[in-house]
C-alpha positions as CSV (number, residue, x, y, z in Angstrom):
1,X,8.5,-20.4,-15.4
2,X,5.5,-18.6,-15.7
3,X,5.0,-15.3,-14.2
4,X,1.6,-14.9,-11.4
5,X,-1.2,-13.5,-12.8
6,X,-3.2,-13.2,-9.3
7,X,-1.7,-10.5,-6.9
8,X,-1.2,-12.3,-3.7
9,X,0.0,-14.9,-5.6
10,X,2.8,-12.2,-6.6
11,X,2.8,-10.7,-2.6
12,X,2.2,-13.7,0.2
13,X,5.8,-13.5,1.0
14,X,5.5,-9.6,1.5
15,X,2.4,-9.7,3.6
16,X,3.7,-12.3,5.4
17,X,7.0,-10.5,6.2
18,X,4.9,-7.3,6.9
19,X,2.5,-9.4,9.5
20,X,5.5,-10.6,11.1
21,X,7.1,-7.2,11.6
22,X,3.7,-5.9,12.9
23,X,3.2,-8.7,15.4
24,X,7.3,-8.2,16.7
25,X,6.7,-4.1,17.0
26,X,3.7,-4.8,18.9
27,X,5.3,-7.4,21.2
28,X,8.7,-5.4,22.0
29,X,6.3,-2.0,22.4
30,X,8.4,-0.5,19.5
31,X,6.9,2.0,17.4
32,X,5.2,-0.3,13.9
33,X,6.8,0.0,10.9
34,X,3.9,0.6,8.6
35,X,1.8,4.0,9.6
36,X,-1.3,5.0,8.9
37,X,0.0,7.4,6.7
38,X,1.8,5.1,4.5
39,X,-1.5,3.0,3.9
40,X,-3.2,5.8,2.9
41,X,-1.0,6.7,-0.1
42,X,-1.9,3.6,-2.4
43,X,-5.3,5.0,-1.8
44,X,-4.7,8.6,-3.0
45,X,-3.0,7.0,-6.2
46,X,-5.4,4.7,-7.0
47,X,-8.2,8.0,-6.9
48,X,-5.8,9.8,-9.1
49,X,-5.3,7.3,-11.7
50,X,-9.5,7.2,-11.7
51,X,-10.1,10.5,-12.2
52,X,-7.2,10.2,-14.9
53,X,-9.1,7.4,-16.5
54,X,-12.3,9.2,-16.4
55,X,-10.8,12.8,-17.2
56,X,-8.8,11.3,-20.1
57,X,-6.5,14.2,-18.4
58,X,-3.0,13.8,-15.9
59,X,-4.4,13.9,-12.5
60,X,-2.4,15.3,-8.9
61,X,-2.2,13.1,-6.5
62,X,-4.3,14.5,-3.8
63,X,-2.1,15.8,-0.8
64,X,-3.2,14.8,2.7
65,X,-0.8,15.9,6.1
66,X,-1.8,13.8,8.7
């Protein structure tokens, strides 16, 4: 079988589960499972690795306390 080349080809199922986990958190009033915080730390990778790739250098990954 071939492998997906397209990346939500590769996730549906993930951000389907994650929708489904949102929509039940917000309907029992319990807490979601997916913070702001934790969305925001693809982000600070993804500027790393760009200043990596433009710096030719290793690159921290940028620390933010929310």
């Amino acid at each position: 079988e071939k492998p997906y080349h397209f990346f939500l080809q590769r996730y549906t199922g993930a951000y389907i589960d994650e929708v489904k986990s949102f929509i039940t958190a917000l309907r029992k009033g319990e807490p979601v499972p997916v913070s702001g915080f934790d969305g925001l730390q693809p982000v600070l990778i993804a500027e790393a690795a760009l200043a990596s790739l433009k710096s030719g250098r290793k690159e921290a990954v940028q620390k933010i306390s929310v």
